[in-house]
C-alpha atoms as one frame of an Amber mdcrd trajectory, in Angstrom:
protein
 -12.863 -15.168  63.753 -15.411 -12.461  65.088 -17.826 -12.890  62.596 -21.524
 -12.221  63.709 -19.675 -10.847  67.032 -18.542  -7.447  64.960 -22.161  -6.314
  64.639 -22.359  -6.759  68.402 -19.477  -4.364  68.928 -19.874  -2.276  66.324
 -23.929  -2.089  66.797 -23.697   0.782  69.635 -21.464   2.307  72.496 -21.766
   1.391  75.964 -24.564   3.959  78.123 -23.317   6.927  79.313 -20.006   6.959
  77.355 -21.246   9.986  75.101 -21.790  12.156  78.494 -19.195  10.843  80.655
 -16.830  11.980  77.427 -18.579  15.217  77.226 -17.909  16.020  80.700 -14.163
  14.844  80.062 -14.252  17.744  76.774 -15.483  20.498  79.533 -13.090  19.977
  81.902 -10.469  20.079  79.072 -11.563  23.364  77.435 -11.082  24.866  80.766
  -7.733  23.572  81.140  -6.402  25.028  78.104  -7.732  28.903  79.050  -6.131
  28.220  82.436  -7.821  27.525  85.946  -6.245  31.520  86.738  -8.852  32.842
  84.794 -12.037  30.711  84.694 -15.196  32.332  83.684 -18.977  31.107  84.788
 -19.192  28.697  81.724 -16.024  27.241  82.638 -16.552  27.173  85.982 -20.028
  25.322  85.560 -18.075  22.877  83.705 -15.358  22.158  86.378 -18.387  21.587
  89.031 -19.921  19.351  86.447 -17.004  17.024  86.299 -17.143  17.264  90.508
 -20.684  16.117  90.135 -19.802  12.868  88.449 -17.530  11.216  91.389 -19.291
  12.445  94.004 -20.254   8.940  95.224 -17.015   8.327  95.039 -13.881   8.424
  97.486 -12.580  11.642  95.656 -16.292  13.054  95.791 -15.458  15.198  99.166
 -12.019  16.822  97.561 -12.653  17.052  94.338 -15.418  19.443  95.204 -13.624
  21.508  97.368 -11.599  22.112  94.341 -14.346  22.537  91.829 -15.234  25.879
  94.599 -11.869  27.002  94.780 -11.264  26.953  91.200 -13.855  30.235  90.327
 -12.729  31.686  93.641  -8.917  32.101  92.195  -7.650  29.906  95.498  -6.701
  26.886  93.941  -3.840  25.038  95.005  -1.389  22.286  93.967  -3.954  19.510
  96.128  -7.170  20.709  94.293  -5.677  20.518  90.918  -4.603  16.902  91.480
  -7.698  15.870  92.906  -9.433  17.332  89.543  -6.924  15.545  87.618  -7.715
  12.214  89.781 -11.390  13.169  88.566 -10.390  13.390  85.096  -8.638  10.256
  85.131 -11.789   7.871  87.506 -14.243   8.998  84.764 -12.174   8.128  81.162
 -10.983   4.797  83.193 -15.172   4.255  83.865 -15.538   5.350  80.051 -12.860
   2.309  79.021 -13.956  -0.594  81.769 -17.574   0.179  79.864 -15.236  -0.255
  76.245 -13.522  -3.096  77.543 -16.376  -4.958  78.661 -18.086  -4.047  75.476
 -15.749  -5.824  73.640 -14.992  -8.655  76.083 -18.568 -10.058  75.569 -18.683
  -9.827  71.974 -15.394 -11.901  71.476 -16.217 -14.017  74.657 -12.566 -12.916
  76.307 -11.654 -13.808  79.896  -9.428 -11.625  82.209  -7.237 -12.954  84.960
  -8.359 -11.570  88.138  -6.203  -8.447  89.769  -4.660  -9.223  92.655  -4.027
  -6.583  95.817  -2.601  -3.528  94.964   1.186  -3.565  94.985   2.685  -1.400
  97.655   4.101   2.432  96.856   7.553   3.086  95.598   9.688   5.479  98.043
  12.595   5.078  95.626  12.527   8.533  93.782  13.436  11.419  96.046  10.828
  13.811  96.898  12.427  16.633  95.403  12.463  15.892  91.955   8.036  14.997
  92.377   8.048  18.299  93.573  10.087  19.970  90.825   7.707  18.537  88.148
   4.560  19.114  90.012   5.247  23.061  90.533   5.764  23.397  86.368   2.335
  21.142  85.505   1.004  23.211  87.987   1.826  26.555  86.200   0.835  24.496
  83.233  -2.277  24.539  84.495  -2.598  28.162  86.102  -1.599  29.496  82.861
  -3.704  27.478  80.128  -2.362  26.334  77.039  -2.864  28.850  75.013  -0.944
  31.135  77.338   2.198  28.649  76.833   4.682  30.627  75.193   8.799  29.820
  75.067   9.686  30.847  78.280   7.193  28.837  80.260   7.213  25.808  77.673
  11.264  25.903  78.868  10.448  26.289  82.827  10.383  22.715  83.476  13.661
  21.708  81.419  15.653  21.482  84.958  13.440  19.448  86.666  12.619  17.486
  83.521  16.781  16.714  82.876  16.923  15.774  86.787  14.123  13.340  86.731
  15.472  11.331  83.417  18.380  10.656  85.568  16.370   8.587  88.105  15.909
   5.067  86.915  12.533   4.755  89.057  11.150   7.607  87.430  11.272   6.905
  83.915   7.631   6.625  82.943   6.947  10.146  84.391  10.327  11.629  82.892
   9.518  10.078  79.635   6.263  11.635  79.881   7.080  15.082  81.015  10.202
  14.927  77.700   7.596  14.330  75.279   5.040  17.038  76.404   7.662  19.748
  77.012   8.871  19.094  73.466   5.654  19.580  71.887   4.839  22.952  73.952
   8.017  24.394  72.181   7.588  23.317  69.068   3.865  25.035  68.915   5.162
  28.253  71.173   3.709  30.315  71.421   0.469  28.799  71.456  -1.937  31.345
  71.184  -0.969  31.066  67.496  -2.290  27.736  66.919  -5.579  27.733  64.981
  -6.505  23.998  66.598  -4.739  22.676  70.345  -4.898  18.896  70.842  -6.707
  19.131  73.857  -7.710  16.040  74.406  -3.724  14.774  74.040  -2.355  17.897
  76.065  -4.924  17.005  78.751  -4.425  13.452  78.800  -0.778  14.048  78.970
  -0.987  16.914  82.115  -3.303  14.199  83.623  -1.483  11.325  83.556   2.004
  13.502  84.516   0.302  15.283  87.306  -0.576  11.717  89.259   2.688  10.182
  88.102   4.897  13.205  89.796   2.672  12.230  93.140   4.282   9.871  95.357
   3.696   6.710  96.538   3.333   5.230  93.319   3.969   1.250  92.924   7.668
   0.685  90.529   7.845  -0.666  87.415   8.551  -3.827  88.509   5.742  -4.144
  91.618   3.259  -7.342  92.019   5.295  -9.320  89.364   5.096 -13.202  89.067
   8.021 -14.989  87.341   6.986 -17.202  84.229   8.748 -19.640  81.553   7.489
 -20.849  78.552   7.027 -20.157  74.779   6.104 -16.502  73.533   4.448 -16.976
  70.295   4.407 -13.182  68.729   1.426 -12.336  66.910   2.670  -8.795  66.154
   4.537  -5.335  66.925   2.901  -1.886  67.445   5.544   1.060  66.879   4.798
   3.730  69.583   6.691   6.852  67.718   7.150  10.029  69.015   9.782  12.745
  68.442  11.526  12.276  71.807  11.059   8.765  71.835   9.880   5.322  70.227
   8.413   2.081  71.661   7.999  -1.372  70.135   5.334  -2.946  71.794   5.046
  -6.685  70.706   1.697  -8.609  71.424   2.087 -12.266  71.846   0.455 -15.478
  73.271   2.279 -16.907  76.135   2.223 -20.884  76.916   2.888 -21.430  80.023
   6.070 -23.824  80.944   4.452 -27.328  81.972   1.139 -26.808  80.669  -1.784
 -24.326  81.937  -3.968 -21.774  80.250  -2.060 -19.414  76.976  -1.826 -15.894
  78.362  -2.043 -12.941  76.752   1.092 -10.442  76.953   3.047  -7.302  75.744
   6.143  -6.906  75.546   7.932  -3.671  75.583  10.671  -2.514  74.584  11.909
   1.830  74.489  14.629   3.859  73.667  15.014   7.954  73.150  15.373   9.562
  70.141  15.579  12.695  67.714  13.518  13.946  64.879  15.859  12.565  62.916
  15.737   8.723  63.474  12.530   8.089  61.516  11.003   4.787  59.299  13.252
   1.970  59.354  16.180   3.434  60.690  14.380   3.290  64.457  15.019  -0.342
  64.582  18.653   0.731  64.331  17.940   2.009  68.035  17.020  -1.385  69.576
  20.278  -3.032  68.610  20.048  -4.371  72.346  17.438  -6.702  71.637  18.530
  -9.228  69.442  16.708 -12.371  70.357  13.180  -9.991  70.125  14.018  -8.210
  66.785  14.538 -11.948  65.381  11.332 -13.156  66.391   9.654 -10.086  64.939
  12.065 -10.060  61.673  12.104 -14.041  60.631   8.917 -14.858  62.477  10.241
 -17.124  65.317   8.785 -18.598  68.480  11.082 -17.442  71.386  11.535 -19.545
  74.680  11.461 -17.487  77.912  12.762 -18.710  81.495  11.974 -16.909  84.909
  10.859 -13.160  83.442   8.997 -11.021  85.460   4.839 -10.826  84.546   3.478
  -7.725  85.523  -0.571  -8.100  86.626  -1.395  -6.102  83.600   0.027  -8.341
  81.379   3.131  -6.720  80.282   5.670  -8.895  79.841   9.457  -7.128  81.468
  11.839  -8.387  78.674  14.931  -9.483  79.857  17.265 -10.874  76.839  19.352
 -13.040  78.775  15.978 -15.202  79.702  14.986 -15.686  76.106  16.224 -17.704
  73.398  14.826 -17.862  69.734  12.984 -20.927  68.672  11.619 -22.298  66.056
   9.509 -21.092  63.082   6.080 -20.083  63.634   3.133 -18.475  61.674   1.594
 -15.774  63.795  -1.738 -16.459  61.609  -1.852 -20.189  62.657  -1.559 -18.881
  66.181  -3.848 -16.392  66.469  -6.680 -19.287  64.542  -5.494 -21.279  67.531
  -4.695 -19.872  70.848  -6.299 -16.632  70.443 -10.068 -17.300  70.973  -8.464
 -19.460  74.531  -6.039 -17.210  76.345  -6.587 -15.136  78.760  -6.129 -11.100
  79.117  -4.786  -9.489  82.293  -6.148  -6.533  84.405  -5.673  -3.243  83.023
  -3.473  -1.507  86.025  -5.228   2.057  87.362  -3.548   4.730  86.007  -3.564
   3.070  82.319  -7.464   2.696  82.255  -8.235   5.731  79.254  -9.934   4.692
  76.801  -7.100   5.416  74.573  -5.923   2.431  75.994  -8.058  -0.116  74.609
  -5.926  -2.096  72.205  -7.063  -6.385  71.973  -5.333  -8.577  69.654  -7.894
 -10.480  67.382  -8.111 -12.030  63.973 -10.638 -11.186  61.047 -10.754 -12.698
  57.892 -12.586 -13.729  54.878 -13.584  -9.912  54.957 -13.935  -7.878  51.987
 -11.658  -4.658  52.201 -12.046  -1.114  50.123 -10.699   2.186  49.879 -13.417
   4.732  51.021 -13.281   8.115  51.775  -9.226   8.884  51.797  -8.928   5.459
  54.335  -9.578   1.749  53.931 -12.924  -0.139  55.649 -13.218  -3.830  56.055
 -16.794  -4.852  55.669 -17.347  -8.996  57.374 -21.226 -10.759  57.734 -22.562
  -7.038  57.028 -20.745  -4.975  59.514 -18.473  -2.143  58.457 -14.743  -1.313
  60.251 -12.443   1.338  59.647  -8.584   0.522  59.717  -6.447   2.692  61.321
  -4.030   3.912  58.381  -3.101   6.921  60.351  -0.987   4.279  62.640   0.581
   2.374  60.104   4.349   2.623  60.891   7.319   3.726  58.727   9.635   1.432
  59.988   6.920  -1.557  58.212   5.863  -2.958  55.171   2.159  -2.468  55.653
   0.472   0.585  53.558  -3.036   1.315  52.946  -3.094  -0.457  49.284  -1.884
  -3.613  50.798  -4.874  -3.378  53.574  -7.494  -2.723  50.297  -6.085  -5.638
  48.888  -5.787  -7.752  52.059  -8.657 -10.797  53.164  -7.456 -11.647  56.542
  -5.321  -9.577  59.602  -3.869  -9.862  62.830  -4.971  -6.366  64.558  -5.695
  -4.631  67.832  -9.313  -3.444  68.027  -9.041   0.255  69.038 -11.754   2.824
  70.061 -11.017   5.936  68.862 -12.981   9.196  67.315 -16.501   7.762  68.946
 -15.823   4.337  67.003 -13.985   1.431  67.055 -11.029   0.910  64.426  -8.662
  -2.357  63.810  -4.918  -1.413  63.858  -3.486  -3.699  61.727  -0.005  -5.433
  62.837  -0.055  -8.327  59.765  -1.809  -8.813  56.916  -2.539 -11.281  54.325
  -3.457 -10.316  50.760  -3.237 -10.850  47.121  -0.994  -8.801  45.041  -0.647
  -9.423  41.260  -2.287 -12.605  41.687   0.266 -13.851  44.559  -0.758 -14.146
  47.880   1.163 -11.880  50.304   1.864 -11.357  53.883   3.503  -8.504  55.625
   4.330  -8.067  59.257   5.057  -4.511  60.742   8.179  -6.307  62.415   9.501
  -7.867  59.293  11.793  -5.006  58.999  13.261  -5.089  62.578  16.865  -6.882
  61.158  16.756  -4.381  57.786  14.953  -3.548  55.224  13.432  -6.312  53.043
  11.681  -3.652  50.647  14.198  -2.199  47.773  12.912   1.013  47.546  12.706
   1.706  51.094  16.408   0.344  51.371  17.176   2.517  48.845  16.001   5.570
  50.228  17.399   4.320  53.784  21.133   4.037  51.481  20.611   7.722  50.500
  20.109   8.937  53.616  22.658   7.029  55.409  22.023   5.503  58.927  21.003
   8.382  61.515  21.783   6.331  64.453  25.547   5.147  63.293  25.549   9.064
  62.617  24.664  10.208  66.209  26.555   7.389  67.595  29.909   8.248  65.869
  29.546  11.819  66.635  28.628  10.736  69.932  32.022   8.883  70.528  33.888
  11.853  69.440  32.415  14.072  72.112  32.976  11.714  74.828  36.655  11.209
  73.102  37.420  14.813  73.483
């Protein structure tokens, strides 16, 4: 598959990305010296970012705070409304992605349906809590982050894990705090992820407003057979997420669907490579679909409008065997995507399952390109997982994959989730799943023996505190 259709994507970006991103880079410098202390470049920048919605519902507000800004009076409201500008023009920059790449590989979205109605389930108290430290956040500028204020939100941060229907924004909020202590004080820091730290504050600062639909909002119930194609590991310090793309045939016949399904849990430093699957012992039925490649049969789970499929183990059963290959040559080309919901519209976010083969692959320049029909794409080794099989000398070697097409760094890249290659003459496939029920590879089991298992650890230890 894709073919001729790569030089289409790969031929040019979509108009206006490069300026609606350099806008986005602006407004991000800005953020990291601190809206306290914004000087006339700065400032320029702010109104600059104001200037691109102002046809827009936010236009009014978010120009009121692009003047209060230089005039030291901005409040809570204006810096939301600048983040709710931040956040309109990356979700313009990835609809202009997304459509880029829907056309050349001739995919079809389901149609959203009305928005789903605001969630009054977390109290008040704890939104407000969060807001006043991304606020600071804010005031202050990254590289004024030292320990003290990286700490400030640790209260309101331990209250809002506690709420069930506030997970995504305590999640959220865990992760960033973490990684403003660990590079305290940041004035240190010779390079700031701005881009990450911004995207992060952004996407907090609208979470920790209310009125936001739950996790479960605007859900229809399906049944059928989930054919997996593959599993994207989402690691972080704090916390790790197996996200699991597959094609969904509906019970009774009807159009394949594509979904995700995911799956989180929290973590330490500690749990890394294929000891993280030791922290999704919940899931059994999913892990063996991943692990020994089978079909799984689902019955009445929820299907949010963005495609994300809410896993529920006691409505799935494993099946039968099945070749994720043979179903991405298929179903693939046939199903159809769902809406991208609001808030996750970054280009960031851009992540379609496809199949190439009969490429060539190569090593160049410290990474590994696939080159198909005279087009050229990167892979993205930097998000190979450690918990997997799949390295960067089995993608040189490899001729066909199951991937997600990515845009990142001003290009598109293919993450690859399986792979099929020749190594010492014998062909080979590896899944970045195959590892979900142990290690199949002796030298990583090894290593994995030596270490010992950090999750039994920290559960053991665990049981003796709660004992006491």
């Amino acid at each position: 598959m894709l073919g001729m259709q790569l030089n289409d994507l790969v031929g040019g970006l979509p108009d206006g990305l490069a300026e609606a991103l350099e806008l986005v880079d602006g407004f991000d410098d800005a953020l990291s010296h601190g809206f306290g202390r914004v000087g006339e470049q700065r400032a320029a920048a702010i109104a600059a970012l104001a200037g691109a919605v102002a046809a827009t519902p936010l236009g009014d507000r978010v120009a009121e705070a692009a003047a209060k800004v230089p005039a030291g009076s901005v409040s809570g409201e204006h810096l939301t409304a600048l983040a709710a500008a931040r956040s309109a023009l990356l979700g313009a920059a990835h609809d202009a992605l997304l459509t880029r790449l829907d056309e050349s590989l001739g995919r079809t979205r389901s149609p959203s349906g009305p928005p789903a109605t605001g969630d009054s389930s977390v109290p008040g108290n704890l939104l407000v809590g969060c807001r006043s430290w991304l606020y600071e956040l804010a005031i202050t500028g990254w590289r004024g982050v030292g320990h003290d204020l990286a700490a400030a939100g640790d209260q309101a941060i331990e209250a809002v894990l506690a709420e069930p229907g506030a997970r995504r924004l305590a999640v959220l909020l865990d992760g960033l705090a973490a990684e403003l202590r660990d590079s305290s004080p940041v004035s240190t820091m010779e390079r700031l992820p701005l881009r990450r730290w911004a995207d992060l504050w952004t996407r907090a600062t609208l979470l920790a407003e209310p009125g936001w639909p739950g996790s479960g909002e605007g859900a229809e119930t399906v049944s059928g057979r989930l054919l997996p194609l593959g599993a994207d590991v989402h690691e972080h310090g704090t916390a790790v997420q197996v996200q699991v793309h597959a094609v969904l045939e509906p019970a009774g016949g009807g159009t394949s669907r594509l979904v995700r399904v995911s799956v989180a849990a929290g973590k330490v430093d500690t749990i890394t490579g294929p000891a993280v699957w030791g922290l999704f012992q919940a899931y059994p039925v999913l892990l063996a679909t991943l692990a020994k490649h089978l079909a799984a049969e689902i019955d009445g789970m929820p299907l949010l409008p963005g495609g994300d499929l809410v896993w529920q183990e006691e409505k799935a059963t494993a099946a039968e065997l099945t070749d994720p290959f043979a179903t991405a040559r298929v179903l693939l080309a046939g199903a159809v995507a769902g809406e991208t919901p609001p808030l996750d519209r970054h280009p960031a976010r851009v992540a379609e399952p496809v199949l190439v083969e009969g490429y060539k692959a190569a090593k160049a320049g410290g990474g590994v390109t696939l080159t198909l029909d005279g087009a050229t794409l990167p892979f993205a080794t930097g998000r190979l997982p450690g918990c997997g099989p799949l390295t960067p000398e089995l993608l040189a070697a490899s001729t066909a994959c199951v991937g997600l097409l990515r845009w990142d760094a001003g290009g598109w890249l293919l993450q690859p989730l399986a792979v099929q290659a020749t190594v010492k003459k014998k062909p080979v496939a590896a899944h970045n799943g195959d590892w979900a029920l142990g290690t199949t590879d002796p030298k990583a089991a090894k290593a994995l023996a030596k270490t010992g298992d950090p999750v039994g650890v920290l559960r053991e230890r665990a049981g003796r505190l709660l004992r006491k």
